[in-house]
C-alpha positions in Angstrom: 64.7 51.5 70.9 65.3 48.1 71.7 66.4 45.2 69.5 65.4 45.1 65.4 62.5 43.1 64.6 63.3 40.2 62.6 60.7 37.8 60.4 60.3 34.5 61.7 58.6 31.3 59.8 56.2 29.8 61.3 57.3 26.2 60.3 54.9 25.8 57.9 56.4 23.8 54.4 55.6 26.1 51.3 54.0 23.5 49.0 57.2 25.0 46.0 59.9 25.6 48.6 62.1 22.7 50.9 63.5 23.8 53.9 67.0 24.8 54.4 68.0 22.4 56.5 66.7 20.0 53.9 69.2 21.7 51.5 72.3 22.1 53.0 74.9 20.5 54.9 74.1 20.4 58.4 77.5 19.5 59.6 79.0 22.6 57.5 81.6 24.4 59.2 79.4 27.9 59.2 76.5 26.0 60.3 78.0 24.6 63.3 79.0 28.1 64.3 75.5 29.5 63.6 74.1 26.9 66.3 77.1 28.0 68.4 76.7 31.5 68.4 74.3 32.7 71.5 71.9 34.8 69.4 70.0 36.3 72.1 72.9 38.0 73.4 73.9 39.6 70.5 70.4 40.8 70.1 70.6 42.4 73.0 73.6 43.6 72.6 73.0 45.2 69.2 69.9 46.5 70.4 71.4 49.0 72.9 72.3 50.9 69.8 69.7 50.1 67.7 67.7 52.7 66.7 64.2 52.6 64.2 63.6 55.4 62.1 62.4 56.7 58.7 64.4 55.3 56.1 66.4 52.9 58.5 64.8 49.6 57.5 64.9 46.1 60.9 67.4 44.2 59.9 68.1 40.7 61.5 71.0 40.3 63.9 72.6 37.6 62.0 72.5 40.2 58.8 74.1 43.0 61.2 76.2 40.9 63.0 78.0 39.3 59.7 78.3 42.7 58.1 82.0 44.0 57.7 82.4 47.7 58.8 
């Protein structure tokens, strides 16, 4: 049990990549909310019920917790 691992950068620039942040509008609506939003809550609120298995890929919070059901 416990919450979903999730893939995290390690900050590092890929030499063919920019950054987000570097891409999009930092004072967006949705990304205002995203800095908002207390993640490690919901991570452990999600991971309560989380459960790893066969065939049941980690997912990221933010992934589950935009997902309409």
């Amino acid at each position: 049990m416990g919450k979903p691992r999730e893939r995290r950068q390690t900050g590092e620039q890929d030499l063919f990549r920019s950054r987000l942040d570097q891409i999009i509008n930092m004072k967006h609506e949705l990304v205002r909310l995203a800095q908002a939003i207390d993640w490690p809550v919901l991570e452990g609120r999600f991971g309560t019920v989380y459960s790893d298995g066969a065939g049941m890929p980690p997912l990221p919070t933010r992934l589950m917790a935009g997902w309409p059901f």
